[in-house]
N, C-alpha and C positions, 0 to 999 in steps of 0.2 A: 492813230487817232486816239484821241485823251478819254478816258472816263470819267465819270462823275457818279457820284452819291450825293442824294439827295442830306444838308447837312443836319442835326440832328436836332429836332423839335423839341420844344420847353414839355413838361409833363404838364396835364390839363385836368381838371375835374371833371367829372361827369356825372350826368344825372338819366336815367330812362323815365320819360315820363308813363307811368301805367294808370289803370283806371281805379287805383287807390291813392296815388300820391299827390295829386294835383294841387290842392293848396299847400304842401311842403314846396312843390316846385313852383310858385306863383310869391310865394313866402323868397325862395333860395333867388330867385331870378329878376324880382321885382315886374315877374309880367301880371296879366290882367287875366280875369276868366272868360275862355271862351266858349261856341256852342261845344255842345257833343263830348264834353272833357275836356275841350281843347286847352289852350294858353296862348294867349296870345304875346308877341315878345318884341321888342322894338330894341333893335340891335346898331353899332355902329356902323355896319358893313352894310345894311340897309339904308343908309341914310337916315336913318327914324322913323323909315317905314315899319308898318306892324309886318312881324312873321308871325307864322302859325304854327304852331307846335302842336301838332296830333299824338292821341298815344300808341307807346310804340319807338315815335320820335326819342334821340338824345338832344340833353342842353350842356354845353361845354362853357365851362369857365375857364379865361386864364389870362395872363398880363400879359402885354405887351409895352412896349416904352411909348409906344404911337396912342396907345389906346387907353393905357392902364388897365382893371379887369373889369374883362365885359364879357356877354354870356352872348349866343348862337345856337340856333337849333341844326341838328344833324339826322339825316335819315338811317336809319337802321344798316340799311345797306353799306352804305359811307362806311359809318363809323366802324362797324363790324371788317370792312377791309383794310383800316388806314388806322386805327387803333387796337394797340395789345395792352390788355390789363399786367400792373406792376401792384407789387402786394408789400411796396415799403413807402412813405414818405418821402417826398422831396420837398428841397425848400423852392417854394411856386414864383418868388419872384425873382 
């Protein structure tokens, strides 16, 4: 029986939203302000629905040829298992 690897994902920006940074990330993302600190985010993969971005929450930016760059929120959880930080530049597109 054959194996597979999962193949290897473009590098992505990222942001944590914390209970200091909110209008950087309302500023980075072009979302809106919501209650409680929140951000609200209207992504492609929503349809255009609003997400919620709580802090705590990450927002990932990155290109795709379908999409061009668009941002998405990520739960802590997620991101913390499925993303490893890289400490050099890449070219994002």
């Amino acid at each position: 029986m054959p194996f597979y690897i999962k193949k290897t994902v473009r590098p992505v920006e990222a942001k944590e939203l914390t209970a200091t940074n909110r209008n950087e990330i309302i500023e980075w993302c072009h979302g809106t302000e919501g209650p409680d600190g929140s951000v609200f985010l209207k992504t492609p993969e929503s349809s255009g629905e609003t997400q919620i971005v709580s802090v705590g929450d990450f927002v990932i930016r990155a290109f795709t040829e379908e999409l061009g760059w668009h941002f998405w929120p990520v739960k802590p959880s997620y991101f913390h298992a499925n993303y490893q930080r890289v400490d050099e530049a890449f070219d994002m597109k």
